[in-house]
C-alpha positions as a Markdown table, in Angstrom:
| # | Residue | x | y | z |
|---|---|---|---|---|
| 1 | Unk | 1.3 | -15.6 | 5.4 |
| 2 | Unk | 1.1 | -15.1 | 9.4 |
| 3 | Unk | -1.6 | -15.0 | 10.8 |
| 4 | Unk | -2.6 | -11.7 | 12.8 |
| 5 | Unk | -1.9 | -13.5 | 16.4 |
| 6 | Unk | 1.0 | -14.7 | 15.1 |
| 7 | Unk | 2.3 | -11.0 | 13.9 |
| 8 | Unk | 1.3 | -10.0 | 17.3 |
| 9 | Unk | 3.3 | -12.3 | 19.2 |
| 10 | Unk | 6.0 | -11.5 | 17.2 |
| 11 | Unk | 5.5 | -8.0 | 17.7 |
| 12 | Unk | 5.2 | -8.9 | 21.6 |
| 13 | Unk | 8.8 | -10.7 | 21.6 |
| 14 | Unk | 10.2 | -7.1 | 20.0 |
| 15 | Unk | 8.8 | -5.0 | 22.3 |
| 16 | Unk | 10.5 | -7.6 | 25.3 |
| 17 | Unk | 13.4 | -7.8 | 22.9 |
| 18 | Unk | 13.8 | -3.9 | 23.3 |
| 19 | Unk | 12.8 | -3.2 | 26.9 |
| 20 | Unk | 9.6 | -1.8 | 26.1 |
| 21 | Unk | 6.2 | -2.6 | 27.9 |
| 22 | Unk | 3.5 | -4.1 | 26.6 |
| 23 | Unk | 0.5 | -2.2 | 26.8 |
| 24 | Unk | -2.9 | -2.5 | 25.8 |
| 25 | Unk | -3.0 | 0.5 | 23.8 |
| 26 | Unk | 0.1 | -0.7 | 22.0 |
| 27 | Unk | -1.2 | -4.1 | 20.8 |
| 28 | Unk | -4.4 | -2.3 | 19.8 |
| 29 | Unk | -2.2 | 0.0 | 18.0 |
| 30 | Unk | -0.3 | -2.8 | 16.5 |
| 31 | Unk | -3.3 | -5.0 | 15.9 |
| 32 | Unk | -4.3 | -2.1 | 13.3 |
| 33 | Unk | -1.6 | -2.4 | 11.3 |
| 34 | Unk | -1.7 | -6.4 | 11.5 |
| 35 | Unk | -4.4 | -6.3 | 9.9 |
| 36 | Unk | -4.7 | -3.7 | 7.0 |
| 37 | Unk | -2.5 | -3.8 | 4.0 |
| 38 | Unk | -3.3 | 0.2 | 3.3 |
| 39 | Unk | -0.3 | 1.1 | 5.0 |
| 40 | Unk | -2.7 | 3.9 | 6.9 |
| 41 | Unk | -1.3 | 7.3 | 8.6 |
| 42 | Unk | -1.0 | 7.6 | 11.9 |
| 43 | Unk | -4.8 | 9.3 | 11.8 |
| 44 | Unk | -6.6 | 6.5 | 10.3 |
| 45 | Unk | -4.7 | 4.3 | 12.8 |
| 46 | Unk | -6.4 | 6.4 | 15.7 |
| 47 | Unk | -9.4 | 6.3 | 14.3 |
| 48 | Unk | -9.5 | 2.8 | 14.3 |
| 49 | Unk | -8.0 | 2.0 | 17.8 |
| 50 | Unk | -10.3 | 4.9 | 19.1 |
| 51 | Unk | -13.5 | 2.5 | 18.7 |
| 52 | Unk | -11.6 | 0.2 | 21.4 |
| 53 | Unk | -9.8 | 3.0 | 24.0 |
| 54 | Unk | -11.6 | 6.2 | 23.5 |
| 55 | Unk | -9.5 | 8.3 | 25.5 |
| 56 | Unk | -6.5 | 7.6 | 23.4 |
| 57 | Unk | -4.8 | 10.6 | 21.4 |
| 58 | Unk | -3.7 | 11.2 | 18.6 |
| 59 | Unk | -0.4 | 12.5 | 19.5 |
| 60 | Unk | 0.1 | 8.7 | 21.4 |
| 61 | Unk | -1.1 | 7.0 | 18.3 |
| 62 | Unk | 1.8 | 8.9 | 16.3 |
| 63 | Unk | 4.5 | 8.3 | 19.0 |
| 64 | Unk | 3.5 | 5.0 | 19.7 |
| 65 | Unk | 4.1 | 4.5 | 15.7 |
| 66 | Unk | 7.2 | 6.0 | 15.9 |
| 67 | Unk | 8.9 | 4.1 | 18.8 |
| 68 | Unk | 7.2 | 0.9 | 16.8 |
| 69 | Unk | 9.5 | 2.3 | 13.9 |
| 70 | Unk | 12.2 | 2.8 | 16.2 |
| 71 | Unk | 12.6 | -1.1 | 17.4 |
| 72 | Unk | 11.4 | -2.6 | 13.8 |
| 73 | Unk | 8.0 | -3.7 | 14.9 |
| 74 | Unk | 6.5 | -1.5 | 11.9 |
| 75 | Unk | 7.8 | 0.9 | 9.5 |
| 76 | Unk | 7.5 | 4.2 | 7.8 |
| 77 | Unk | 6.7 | 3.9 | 4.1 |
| 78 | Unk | 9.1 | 5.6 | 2.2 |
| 79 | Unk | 7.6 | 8.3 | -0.1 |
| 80 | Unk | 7.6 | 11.4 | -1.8 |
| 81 | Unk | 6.3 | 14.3 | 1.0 |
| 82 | Unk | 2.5 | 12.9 | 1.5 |
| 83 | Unk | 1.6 | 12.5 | 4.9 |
| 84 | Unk | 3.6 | 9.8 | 6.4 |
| 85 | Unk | 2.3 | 6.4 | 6.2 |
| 86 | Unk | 2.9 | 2.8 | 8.1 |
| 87 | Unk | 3.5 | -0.5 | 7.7 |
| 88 | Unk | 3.2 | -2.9 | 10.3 |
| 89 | Unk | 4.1 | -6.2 | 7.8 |
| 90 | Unk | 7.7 | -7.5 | 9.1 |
| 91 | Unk | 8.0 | -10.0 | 6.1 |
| 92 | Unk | 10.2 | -9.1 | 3.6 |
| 93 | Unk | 8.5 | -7.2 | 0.3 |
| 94 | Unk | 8.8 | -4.0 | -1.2 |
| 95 | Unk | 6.3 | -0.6 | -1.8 |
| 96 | Unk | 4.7 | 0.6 | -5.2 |
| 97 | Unk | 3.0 | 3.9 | -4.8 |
| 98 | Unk | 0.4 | 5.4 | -7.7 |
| 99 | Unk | 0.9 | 8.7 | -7.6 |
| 100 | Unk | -2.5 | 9.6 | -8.9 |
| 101 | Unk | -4.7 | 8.0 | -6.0 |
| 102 | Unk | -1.3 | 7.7 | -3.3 |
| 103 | Unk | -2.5 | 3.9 | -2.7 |
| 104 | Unk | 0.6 | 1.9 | -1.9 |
| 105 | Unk | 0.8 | -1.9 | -2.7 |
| 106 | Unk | 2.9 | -4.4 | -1.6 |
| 107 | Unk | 5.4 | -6.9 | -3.4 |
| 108 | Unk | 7.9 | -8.9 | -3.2 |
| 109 | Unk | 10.6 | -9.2 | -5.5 |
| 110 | Unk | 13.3 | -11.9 | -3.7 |
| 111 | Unk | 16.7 | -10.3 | -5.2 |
| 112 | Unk | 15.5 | -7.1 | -3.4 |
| 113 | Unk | 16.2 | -8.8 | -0.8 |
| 114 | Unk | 19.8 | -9.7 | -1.1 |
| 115 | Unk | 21.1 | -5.7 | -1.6 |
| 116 | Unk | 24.4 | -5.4 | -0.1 |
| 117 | Unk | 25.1 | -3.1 | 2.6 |
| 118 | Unk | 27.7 | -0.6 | 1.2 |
| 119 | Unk | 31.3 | -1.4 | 3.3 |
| 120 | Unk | 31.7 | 2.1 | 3.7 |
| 121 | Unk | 28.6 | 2.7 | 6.0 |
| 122 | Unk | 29.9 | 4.8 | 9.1 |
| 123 | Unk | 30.6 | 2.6 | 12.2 |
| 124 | Unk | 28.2 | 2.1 | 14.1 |
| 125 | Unk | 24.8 | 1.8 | 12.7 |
| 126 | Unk | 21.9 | -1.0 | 13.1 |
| 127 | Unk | 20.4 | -1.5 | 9.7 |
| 128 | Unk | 16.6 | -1.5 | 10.4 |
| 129 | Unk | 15.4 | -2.3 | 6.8 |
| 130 | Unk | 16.9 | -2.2 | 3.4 |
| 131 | Unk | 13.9 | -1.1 | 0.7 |
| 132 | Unk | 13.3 | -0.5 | -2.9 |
| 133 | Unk | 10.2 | 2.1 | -3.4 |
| 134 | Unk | 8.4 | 2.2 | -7.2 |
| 135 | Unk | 6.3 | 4.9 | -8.2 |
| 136 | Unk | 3.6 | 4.7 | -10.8 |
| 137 | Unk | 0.1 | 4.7 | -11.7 |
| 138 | Unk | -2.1 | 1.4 | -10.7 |
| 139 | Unk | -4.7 | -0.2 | -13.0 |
| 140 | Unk | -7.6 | 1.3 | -11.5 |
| 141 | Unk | -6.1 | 4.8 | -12.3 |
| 142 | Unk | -4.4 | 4.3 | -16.1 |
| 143 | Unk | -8.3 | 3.3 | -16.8 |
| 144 | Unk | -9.5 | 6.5 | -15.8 |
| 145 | Unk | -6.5 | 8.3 | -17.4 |
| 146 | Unk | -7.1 | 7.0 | -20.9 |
| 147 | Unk | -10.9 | 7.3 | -20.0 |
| 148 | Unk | -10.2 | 11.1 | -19.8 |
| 149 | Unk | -7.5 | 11.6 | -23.2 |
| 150 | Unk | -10.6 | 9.6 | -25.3 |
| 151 | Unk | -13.2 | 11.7 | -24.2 |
């Protein structure tokens, strides 16, 4: 596992990579996601990176999100219509959600990796990601359900 100065420096080389500046307010933006694996929403993430630039909005928070999704330096977490969540983790691994408490997990499952790219894509795309998305209910929350059907 990389460590969080690692992820950032790769995170550095795509932003170069793609012509975009390296700010402050980006790598604090980044750093956020380096270092949580709660795949937060662009909210939490301004909370956070409001405790080191205070003047930052939230509406930059969520566009600087979304450009990071746009160049592959993070990405949104597939799901089913909660408020949209991201994942700033560039290693390969795939998203369980419990529907019950909407945590997501990660894990990796290495012949998700290898799914073909249908030939009949239309020309011209740039494949970002390919992802597999579970849902389900975790432990912590199949404990409370059968808590609740004994009593």
């Amino acid at each position: 596992m990389k460590s969080t100065e690692e992820k950032i420096g790769q995170f550095i080389d795509l932003c170069r990579g793609n012509g975009l500046r390296v700010t402050p307010q980006r790598v604090a933006v980044y750093r956020v996601l380096a270092e949580t694996n709660s795949h937060p929403s662009a909210e939490m993430v301004h909370r956070e990176v409001k405790k080191e630039h205070p003047g930052i909005s939230l509406d930059t928070v969520n566009r600087t999100l979304l450009t990071f999704n746009q160049i592959g330096a993070a990405f949104i977490v597939e799901g089913s219509g909660d408020v949209r969540r991201f994942d700033g983790d560039l290693e390969k691994h795939q998203h369980i959600k419990c529907v019950r408490c909407k945590r997501i997990f990660d894990f990796h499952h290495k012949p998700f990796d290898e799914i073909e790219t249908p030939e009949d894509m239309p020309e011209g795309f740039k494949i970002l990601k390919k992802s597999v998305y579970f849902e389900g209910y975790c432990k912590q929350c199949l404990i409370e359900i059968e808590k609740q059907v004994i009593s």
